[in-house]
Each structure stands twice: as structure tokens, then as C-alpha cells.
mmCIF file of the N, C-alpha and C atoms, coordinates in Angstrom:
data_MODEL
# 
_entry.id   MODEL 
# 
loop_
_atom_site.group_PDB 
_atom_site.id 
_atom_site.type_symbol 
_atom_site.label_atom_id 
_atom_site.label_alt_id 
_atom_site.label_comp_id 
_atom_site.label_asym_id 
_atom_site.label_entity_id 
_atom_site.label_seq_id 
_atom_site.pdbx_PDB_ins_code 
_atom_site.Cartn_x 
_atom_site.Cartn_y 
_atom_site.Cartn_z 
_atom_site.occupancy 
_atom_site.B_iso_or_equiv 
_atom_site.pdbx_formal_charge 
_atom_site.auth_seq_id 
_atom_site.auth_comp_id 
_atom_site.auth_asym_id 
_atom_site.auth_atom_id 
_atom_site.pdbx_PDB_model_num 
ATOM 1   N N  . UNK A 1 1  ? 6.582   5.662   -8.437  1.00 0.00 ? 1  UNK A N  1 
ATOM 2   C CA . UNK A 1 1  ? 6.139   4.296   -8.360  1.00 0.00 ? 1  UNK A CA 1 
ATOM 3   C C  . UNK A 1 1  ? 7.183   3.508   -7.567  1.00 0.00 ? 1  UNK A C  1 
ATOM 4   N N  . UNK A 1 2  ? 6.481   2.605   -6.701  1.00 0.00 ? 2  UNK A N  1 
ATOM 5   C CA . UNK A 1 2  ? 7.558   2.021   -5.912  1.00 0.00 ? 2  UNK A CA 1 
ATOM 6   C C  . UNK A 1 2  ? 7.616   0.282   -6.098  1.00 0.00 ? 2  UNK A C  1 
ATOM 7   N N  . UNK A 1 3  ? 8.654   -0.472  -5.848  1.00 0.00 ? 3  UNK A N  1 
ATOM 8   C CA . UNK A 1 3  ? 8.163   -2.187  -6.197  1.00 0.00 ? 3  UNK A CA 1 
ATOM 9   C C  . UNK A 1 3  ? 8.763   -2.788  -4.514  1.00 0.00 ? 3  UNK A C  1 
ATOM 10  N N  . UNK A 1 4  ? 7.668   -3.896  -4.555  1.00 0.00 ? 4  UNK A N  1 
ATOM 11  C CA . UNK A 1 4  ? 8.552   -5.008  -3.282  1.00 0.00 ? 4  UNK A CA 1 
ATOM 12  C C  . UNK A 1 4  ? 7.988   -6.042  -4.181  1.00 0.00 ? 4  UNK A C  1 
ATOM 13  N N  . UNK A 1 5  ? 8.418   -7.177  -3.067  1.00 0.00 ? 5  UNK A N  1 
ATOM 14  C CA . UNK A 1 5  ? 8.068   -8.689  -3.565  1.00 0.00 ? 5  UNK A CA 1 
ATOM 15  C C  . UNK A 1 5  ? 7.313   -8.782  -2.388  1.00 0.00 ? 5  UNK A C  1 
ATOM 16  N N  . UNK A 1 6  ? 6.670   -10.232 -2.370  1.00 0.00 ? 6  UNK A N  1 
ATOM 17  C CA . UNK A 1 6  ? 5.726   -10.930 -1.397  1.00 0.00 ? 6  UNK A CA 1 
ATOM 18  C C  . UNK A 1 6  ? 5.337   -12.029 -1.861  1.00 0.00 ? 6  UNK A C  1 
ATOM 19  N N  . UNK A 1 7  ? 4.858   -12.587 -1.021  1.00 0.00 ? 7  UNK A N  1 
ATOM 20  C CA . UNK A 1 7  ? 4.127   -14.147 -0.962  1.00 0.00 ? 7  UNK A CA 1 
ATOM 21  C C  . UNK A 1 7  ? 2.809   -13.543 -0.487  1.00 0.00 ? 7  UNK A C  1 
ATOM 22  N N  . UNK A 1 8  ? 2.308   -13.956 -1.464  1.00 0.00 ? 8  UNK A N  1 
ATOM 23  C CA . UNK A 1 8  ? 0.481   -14.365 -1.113  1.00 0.00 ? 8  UNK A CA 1 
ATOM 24  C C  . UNK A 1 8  ? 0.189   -16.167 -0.736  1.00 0.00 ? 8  UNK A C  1 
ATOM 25  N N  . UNK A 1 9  ? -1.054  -16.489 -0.121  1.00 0.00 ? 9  UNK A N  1 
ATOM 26  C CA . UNK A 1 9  ? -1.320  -17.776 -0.176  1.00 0.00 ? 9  UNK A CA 1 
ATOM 27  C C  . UNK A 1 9  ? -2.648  -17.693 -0.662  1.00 0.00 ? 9  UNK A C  1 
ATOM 28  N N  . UNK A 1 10 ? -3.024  -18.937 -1.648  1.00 0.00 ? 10 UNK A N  1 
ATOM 29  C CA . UNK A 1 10 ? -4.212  -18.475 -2.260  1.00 0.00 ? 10 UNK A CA 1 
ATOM 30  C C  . UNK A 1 10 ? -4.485  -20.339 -2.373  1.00 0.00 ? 10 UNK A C  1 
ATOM 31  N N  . UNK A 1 11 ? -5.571  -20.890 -1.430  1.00 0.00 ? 11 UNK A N  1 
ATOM 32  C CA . UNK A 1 11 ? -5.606  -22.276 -1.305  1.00 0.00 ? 11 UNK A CA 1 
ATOM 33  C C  . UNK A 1 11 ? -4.228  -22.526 -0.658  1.00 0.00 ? 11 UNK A C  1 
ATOM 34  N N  . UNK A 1 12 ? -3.843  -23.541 -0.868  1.00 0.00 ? 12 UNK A N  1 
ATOM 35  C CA . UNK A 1 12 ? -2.195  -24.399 -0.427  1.00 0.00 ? 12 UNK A CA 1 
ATOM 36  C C  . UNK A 1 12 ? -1.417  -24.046 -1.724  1.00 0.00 ? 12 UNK A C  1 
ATOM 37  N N  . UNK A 1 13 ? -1.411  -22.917 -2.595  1.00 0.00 ? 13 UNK A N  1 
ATOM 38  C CA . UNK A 1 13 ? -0.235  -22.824 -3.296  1.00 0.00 ? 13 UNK A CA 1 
ATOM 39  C C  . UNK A 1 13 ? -0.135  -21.163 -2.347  1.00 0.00 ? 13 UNK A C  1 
ATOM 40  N N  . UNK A 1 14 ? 1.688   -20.957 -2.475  1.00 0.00 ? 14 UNK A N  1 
ATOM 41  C CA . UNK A 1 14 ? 2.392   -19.567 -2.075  1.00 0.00 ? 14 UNK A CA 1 
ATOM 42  C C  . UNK A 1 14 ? 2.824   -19.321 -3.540  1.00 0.00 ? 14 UNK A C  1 
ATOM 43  N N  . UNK A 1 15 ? 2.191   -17.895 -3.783  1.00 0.00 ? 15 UNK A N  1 
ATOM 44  C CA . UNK A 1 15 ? 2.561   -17.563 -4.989  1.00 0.00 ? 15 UNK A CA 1 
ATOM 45  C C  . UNK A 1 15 ? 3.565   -16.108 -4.443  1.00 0.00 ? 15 UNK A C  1 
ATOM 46  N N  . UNK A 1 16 ? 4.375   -16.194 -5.411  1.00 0.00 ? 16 UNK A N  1 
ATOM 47  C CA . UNK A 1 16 ? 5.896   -14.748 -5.032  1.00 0.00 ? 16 UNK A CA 1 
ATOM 48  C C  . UNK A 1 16 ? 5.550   -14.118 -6.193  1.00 0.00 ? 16 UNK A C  1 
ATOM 49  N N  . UNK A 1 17 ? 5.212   -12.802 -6.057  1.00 0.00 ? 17 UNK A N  1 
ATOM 50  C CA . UNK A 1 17 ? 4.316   -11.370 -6.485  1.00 0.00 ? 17 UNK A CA 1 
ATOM 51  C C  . UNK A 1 17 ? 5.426   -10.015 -6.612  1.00 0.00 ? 17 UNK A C  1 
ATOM 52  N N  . UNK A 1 18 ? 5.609   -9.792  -8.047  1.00 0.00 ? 18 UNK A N  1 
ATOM 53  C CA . UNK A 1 18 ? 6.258   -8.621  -7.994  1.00 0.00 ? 18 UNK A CA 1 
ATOM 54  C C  . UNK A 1 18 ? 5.089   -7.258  -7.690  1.00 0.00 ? 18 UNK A C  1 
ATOM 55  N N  . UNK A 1 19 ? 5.079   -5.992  -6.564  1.00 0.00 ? 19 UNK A N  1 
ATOM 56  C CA . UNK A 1 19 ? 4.232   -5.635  -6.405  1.00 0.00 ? 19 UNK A CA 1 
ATOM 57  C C  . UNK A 1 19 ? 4.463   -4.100  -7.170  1.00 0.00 ? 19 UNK A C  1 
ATOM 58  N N  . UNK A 1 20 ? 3.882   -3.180  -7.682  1.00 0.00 ? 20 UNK A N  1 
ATOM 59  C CA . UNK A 1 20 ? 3.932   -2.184  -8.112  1.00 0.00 ? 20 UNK A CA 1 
ATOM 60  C C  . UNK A 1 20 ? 3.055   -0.784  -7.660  1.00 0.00 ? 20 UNK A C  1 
ATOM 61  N N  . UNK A 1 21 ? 3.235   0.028   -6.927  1.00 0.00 ? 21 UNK A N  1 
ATOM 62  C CA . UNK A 1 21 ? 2.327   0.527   -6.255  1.00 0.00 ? 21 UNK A CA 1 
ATOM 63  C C  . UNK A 1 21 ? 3.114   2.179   -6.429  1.00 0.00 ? 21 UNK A C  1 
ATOM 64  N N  . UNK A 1 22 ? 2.021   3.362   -5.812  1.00 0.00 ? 22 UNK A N  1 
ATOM 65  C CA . UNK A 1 22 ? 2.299   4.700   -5.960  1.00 0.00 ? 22 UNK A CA 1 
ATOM 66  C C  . UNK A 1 22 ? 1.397   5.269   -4.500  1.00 0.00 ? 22 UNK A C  1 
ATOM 67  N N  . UNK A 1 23 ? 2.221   6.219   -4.231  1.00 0.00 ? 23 UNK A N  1 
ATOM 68  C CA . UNK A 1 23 ? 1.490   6.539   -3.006  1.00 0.00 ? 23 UNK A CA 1 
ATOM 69  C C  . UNK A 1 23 ? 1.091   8.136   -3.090  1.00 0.00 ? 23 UNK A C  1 
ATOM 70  N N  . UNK A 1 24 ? -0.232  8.027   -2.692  1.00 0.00 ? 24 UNK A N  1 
ATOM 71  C CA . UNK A 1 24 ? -0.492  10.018  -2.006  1.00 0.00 ? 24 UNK A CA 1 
ATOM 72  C C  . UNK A 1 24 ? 0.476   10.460  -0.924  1.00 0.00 ? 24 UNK A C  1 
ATOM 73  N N  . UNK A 1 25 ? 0.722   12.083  -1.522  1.00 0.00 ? 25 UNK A N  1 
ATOM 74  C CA . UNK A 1 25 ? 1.749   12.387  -0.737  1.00 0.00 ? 25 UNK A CA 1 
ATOM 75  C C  . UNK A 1 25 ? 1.639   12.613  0.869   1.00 0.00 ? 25 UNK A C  1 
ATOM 76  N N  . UNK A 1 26 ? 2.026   12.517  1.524   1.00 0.00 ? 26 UNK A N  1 
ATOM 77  C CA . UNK A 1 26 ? 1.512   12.647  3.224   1.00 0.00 ? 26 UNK A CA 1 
ATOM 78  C C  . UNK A 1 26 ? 1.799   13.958  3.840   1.00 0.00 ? 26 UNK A C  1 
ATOM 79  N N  . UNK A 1 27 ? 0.786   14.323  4.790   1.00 0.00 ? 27 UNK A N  1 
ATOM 80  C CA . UNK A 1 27 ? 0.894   15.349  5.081   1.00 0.00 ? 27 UNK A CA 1 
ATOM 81  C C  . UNK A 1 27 ? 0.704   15.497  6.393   1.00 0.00 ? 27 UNK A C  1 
ATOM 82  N N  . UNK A 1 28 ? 1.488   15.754  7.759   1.00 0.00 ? 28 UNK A N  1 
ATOM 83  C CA . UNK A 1 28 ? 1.074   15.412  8.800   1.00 0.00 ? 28 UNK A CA 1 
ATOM 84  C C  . UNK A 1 28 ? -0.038  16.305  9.596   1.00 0.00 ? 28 UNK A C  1 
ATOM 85  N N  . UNK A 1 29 ? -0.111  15.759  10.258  1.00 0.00 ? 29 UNK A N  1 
ATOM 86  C CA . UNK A 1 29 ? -1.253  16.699  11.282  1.00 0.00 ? 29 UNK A CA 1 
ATOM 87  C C  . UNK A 1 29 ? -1.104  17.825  11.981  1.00 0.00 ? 29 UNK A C  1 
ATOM 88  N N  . UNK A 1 30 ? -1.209  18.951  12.256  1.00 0.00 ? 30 UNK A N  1 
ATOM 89  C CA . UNK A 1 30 ? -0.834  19.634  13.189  1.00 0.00 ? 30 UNK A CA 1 
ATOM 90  C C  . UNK A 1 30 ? -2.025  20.075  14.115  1.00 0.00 ? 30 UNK A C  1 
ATOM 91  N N  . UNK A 1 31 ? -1.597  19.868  15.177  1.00 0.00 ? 31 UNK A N  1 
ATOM 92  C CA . UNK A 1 31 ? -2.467  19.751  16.701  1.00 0.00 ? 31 UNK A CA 1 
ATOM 93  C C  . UNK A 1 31 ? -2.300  20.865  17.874  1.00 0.00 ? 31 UNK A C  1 
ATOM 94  N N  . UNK A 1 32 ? -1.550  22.303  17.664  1.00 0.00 ? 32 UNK A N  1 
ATOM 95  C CA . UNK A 1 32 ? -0.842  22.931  18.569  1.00 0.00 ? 32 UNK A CA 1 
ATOM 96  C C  . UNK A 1 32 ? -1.428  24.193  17.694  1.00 0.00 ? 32 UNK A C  1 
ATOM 97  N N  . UNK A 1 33 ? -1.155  25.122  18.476  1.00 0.00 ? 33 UNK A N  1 
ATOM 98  C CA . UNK A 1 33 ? -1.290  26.483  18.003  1.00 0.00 ? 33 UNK A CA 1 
ATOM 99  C C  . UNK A 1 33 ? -3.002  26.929  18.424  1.00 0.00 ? 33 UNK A C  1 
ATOM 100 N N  . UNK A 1 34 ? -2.548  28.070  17.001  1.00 0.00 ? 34 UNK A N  1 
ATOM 101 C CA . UNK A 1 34 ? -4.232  28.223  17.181  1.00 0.00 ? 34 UNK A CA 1 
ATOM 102 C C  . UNK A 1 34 ? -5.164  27.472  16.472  1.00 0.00 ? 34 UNK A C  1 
ATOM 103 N N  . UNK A 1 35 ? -6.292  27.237  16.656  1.00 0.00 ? 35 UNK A N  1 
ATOM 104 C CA . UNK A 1 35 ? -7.571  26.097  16.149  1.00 0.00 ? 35 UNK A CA 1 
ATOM 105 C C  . UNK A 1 35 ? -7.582  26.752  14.726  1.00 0.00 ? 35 UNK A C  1 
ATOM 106 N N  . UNK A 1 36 ? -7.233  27.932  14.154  1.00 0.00 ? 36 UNK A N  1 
ATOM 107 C CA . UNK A 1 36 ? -7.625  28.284  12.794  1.00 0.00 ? 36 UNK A CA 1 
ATOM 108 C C  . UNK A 1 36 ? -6.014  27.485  11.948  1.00 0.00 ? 36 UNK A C  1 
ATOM 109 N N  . UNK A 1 37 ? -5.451  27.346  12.766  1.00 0.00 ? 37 UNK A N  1 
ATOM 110 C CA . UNK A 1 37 ? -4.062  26.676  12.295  1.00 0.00 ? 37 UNK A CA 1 
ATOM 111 C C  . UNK A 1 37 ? -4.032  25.206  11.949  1.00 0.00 ? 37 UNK A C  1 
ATOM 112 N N  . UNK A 1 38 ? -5.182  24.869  12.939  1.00 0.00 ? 38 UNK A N  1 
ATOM 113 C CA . UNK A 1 38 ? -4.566  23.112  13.080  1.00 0.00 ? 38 UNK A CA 1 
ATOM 114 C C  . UNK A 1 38 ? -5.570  22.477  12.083  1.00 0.00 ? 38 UNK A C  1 
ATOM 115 N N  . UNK A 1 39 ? -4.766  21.219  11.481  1.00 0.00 ? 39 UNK A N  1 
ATOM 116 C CA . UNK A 1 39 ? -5.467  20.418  10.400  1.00 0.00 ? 39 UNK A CA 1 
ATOM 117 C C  . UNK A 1 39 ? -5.307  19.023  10.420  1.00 0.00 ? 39 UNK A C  1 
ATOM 118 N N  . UNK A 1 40 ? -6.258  18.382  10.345  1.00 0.00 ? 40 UNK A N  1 
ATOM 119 C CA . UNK A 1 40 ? -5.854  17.140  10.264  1.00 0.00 ? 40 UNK A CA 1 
ATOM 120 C C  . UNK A 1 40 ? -4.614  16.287  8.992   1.00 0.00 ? 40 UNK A C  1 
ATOM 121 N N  . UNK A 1 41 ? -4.386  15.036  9.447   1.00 0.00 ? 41 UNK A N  1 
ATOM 122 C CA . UNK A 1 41 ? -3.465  14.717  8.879   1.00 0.00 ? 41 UNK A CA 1 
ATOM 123 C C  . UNK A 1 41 ? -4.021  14.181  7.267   1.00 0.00 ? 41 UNK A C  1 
ATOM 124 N N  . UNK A 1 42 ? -3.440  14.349  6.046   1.00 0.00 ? 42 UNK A N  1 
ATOM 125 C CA . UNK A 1 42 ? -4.153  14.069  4.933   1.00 0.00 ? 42 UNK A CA 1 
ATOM 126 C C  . UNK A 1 42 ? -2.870  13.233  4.166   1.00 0.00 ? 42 UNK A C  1 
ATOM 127 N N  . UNK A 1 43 ? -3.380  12.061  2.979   1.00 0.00 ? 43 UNK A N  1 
ATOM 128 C CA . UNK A 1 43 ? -2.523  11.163  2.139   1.00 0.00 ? 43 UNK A CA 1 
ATOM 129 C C  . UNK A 1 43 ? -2.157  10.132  2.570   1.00 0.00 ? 43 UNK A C  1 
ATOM 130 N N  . UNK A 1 44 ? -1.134  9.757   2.218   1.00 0.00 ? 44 UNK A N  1 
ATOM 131 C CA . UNK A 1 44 ? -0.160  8.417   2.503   1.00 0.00 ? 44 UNK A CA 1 
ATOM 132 C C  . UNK A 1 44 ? -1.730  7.185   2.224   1.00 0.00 ? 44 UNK A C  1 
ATOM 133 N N  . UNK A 1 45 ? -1.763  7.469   1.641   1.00 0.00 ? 45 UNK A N  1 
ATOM 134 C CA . UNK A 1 45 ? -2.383  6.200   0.822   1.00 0.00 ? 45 UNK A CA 1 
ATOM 135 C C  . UNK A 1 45 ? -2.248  5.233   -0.078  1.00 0.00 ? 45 UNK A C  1 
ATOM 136 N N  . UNK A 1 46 ? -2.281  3.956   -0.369  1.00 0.00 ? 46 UNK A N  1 
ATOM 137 C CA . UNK A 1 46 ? -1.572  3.318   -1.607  1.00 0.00 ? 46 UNK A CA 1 
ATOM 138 C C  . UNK A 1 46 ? -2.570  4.123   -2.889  1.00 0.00 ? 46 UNK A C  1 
ATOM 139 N N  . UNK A 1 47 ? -1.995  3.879   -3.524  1.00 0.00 ? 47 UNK A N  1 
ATOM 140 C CA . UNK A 1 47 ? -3.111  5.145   -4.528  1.00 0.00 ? 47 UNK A CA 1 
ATOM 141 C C  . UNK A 1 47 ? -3.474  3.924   -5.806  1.00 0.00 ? 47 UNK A C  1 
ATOM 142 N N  . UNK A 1 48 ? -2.154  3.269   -5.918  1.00 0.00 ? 48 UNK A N  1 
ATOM 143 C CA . UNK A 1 48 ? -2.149  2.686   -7.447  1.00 0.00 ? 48 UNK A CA 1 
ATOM 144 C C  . UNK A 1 48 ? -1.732  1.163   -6.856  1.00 0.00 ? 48 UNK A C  1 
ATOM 145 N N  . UNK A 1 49 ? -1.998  0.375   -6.853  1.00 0.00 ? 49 UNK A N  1 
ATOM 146 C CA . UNK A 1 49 ? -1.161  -1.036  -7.043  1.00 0.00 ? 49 UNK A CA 1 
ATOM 147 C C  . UNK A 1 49 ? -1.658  -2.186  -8.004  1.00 0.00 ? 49 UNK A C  1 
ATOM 148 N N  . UNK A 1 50 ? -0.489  -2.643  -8.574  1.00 0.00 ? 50 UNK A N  1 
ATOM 149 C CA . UNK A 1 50 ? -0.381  -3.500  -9.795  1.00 0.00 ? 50 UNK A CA 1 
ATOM 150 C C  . UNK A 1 50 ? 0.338   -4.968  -9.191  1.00 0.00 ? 50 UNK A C  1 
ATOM 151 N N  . UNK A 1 51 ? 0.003   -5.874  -9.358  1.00 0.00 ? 51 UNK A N  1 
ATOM 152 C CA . UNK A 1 51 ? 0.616   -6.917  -8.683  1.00 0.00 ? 51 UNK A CA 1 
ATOM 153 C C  . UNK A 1 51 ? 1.039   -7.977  -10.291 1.00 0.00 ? 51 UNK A C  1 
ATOM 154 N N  . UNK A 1 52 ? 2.161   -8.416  -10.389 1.00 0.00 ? 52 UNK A N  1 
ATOM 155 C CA . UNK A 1 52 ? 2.721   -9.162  -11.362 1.00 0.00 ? 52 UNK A CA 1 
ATOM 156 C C  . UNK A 1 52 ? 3.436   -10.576 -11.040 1.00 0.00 ? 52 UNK A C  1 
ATOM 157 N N  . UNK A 1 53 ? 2.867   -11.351 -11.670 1.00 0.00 ? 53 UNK A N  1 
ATOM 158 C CA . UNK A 1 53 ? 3.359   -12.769 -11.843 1.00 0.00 ? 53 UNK A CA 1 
ATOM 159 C C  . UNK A 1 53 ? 3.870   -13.301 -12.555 1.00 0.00 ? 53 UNK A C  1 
ATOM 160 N N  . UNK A 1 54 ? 5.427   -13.468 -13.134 1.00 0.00 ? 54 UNK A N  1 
ATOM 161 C CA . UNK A 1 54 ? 6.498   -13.813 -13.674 1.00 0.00 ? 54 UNK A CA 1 
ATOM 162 C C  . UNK A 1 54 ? 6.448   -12.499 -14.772 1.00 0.00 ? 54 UNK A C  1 
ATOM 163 N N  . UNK A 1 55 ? 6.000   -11.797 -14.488 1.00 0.00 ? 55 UNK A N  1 
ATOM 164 C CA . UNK A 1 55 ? 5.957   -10.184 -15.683 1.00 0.00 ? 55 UNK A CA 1 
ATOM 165 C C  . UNK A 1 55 ? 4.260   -10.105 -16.472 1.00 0.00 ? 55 UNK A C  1 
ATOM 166 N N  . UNK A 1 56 ? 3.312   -10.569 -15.791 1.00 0.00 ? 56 UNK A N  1 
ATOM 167 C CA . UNK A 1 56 ? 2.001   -10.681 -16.144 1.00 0.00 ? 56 UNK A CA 1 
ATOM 168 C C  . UNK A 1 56 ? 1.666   -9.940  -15.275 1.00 0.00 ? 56 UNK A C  1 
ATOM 169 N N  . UNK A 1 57 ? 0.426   -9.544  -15.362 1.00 0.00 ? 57 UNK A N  1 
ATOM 170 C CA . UNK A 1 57 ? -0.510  -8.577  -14.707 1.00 0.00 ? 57 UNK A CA 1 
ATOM 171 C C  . UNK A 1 57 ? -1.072  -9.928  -13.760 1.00 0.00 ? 57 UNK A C  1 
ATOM 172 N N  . UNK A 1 58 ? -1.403  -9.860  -12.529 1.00 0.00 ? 58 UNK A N  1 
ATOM 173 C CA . UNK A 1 58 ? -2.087  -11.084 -12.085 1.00 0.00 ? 58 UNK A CA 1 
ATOM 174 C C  . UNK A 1 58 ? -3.453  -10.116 -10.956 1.00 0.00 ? 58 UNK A C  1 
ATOM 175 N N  . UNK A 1 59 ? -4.546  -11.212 -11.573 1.00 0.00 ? 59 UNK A N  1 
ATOM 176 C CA . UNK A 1 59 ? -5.246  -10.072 -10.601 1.00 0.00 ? 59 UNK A CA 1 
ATOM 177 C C  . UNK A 1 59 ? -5.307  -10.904 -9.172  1.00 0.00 ? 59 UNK A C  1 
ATOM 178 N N  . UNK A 1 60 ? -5.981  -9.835  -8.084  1.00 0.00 ? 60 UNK A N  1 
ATOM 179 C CA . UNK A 1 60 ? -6.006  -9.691  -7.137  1.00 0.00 ? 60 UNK A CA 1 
ATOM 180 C C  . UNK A 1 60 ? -7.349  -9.830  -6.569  1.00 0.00 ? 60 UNK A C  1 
ATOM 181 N N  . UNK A 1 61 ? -7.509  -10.564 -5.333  1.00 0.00 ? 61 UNK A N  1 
ATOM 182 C CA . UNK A 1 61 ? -9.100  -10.743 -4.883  1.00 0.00 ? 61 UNK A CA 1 
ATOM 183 C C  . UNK A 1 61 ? -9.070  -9.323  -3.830  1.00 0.00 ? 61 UNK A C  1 
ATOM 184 N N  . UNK A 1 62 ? -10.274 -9.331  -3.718  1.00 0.00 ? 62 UNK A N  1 
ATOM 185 C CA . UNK A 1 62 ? -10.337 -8.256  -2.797  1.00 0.00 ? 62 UNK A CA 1 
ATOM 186 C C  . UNK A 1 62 ? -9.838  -8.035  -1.056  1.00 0.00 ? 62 UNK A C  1 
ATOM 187 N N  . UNK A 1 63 ? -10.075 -9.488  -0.750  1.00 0.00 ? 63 UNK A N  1 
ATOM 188 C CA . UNK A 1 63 ? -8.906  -9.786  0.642   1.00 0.00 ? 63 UNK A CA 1 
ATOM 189 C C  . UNK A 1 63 ? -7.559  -9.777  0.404   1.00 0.00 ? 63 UNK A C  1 
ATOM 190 N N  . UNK A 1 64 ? -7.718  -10.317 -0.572  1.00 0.00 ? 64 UNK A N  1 
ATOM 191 C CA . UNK A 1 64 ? -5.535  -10.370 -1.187  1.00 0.00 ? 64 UNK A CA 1 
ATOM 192 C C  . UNK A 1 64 ? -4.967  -8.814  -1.154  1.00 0.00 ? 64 UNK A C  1 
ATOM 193 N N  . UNK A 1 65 ? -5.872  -7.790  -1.809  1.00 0.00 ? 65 UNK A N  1 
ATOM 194 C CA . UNK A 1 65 ? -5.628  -6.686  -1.945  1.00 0.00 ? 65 UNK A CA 1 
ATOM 195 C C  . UNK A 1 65 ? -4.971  -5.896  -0.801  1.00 0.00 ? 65 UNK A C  1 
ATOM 196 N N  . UNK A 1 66 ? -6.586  -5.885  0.263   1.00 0.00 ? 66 UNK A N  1 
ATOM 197 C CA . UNK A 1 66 ? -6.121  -5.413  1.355   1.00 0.00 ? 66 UNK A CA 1 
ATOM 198 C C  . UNK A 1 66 ? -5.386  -5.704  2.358   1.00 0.00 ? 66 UNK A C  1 
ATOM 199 N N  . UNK A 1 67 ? -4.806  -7.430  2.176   1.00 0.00 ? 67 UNK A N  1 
ATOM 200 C CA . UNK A 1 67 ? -3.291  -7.763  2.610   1.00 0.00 ? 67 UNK A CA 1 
ATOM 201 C C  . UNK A 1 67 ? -2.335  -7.298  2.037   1.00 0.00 ? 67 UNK A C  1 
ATOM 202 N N  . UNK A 1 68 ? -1.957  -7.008  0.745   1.00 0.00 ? 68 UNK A N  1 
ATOM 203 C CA . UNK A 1 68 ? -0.990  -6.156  0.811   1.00 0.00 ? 68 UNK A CA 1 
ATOM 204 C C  . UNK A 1 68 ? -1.038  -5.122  0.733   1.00 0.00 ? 68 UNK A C  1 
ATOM 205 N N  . UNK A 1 69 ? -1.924  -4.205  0.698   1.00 0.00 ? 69 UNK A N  1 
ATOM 206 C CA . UNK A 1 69 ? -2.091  -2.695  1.559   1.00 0.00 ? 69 UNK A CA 1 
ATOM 207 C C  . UNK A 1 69 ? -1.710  -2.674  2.916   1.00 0.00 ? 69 UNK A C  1 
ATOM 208 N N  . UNK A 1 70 ? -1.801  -3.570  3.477   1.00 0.00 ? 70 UNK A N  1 
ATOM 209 C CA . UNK A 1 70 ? -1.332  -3.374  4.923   1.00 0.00 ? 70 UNK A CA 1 
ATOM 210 C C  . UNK A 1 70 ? -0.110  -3.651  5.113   1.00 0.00 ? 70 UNK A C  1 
ATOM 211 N N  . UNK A 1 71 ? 0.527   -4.512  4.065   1.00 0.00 ? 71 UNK A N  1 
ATOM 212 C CA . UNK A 1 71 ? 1.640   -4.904  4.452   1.00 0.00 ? 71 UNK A CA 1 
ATOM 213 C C  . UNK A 1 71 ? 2.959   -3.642  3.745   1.00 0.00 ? 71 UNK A C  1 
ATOM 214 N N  . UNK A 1 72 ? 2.349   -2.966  2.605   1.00 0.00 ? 72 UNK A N  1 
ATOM 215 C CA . UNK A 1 72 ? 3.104   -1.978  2.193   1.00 0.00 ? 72 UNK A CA 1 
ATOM 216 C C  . UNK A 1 72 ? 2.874   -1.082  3.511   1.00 0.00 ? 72 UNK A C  1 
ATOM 217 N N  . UNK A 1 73 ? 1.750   -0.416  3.964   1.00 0.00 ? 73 UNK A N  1 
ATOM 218 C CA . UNK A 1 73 ? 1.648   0.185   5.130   1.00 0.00 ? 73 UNK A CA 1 
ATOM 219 C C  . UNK A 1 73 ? 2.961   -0.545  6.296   1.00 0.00 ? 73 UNK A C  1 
ATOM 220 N N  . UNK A 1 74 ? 2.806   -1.425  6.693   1.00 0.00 ? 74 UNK A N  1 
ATOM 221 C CA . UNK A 1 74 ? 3.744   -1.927  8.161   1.00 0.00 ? 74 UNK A CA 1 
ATOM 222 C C  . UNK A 1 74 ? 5.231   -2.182  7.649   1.00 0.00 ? 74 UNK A C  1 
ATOM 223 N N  . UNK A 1 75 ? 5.534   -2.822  6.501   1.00 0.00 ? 75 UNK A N  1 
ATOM 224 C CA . UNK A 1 75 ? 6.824   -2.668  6.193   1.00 0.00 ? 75 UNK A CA 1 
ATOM 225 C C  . UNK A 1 75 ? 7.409   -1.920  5.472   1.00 0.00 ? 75 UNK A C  1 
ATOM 226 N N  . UNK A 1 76 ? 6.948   -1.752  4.100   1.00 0.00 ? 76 UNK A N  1 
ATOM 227 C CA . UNK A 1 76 ? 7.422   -0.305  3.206   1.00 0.00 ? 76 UNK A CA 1 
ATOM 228 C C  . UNK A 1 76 ? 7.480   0.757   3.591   1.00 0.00 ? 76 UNK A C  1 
ATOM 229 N N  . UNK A 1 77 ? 6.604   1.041   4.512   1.00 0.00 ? 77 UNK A N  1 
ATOM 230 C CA . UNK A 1 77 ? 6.453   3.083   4.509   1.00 0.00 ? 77 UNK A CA 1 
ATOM 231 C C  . UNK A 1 77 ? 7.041   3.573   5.731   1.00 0.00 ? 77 UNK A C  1 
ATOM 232 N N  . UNK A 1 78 ? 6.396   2.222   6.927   1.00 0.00 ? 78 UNK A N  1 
ATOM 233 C CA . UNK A 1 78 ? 6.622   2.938   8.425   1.00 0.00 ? 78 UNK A CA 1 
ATOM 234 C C  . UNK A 1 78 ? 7.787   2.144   8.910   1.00 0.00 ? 78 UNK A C  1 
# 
């Protein structure tokens, strides 16, 4: 399990989000050899995320979500 922080904006309030998340393990692609060899790339997915507000569970809209899926994607992982 891994944690960051973040700011969401939800209306004109910025709310600061402890985030809690777990990832599938990654597996890269291989593209060379022979065709019975090669496989596409599989995992690295957020698998689990829990988002917390002052130590509460706070839920999450479904756009909110997939902002910070992307943002664990562009800053956490890569």
C-alpha cells in the first residue's frame, strides 16, 4: 500500500486528501524474438484507492477518482 497527499477542487473549496492506494504488479512487454515469445505488457494499475479527510474515509466522485488515478500514474509511478 502506498500514500501521497493532494488537493482536489470540488466547487471553490481545495480540499488536501490523504491518498491510500495499492498497485498491480507490472509487467513489461516484450516485442523482439520469436512471436511465440512476445507478450504484451500486463498490470501497473491502481488496484485499491482510499482517499481520507483529516483520518475519515471521504468519498470520491467519479471524475475526482479518475483525477487522481492519473495523477498517481504521472507523478507517483513514472
Amino acid at each position: 500500500m502506498y500514500t501521497t497527499n493532494c488537493t482536489i477542487e470540488r466547487g471553490d473549496e481545495q480540499i488536501e486528501l490523504e491518498v491510500n492506494y495499492s498497485l498491480t504488479p507490472y509487467y513489461p512487454a516484450r516485442t523482439y524474438g520469436a512471436p511465440e515469445d512476445c507478450y504484451p505488457a500486463e498490470g501497473g494499475e491502481v488496484d485499491e484507492l482510499t482517499a481520507y479527510l483529516e483520518g475519515e474515509v471521504f468519498a470520491l466522485t467519479p471524475v475526482e477518482m479518475r483525477a487522481l488515478e492519473r495523477r498517481i500514474y504521472q507523478n507517483d509511478i513514472w
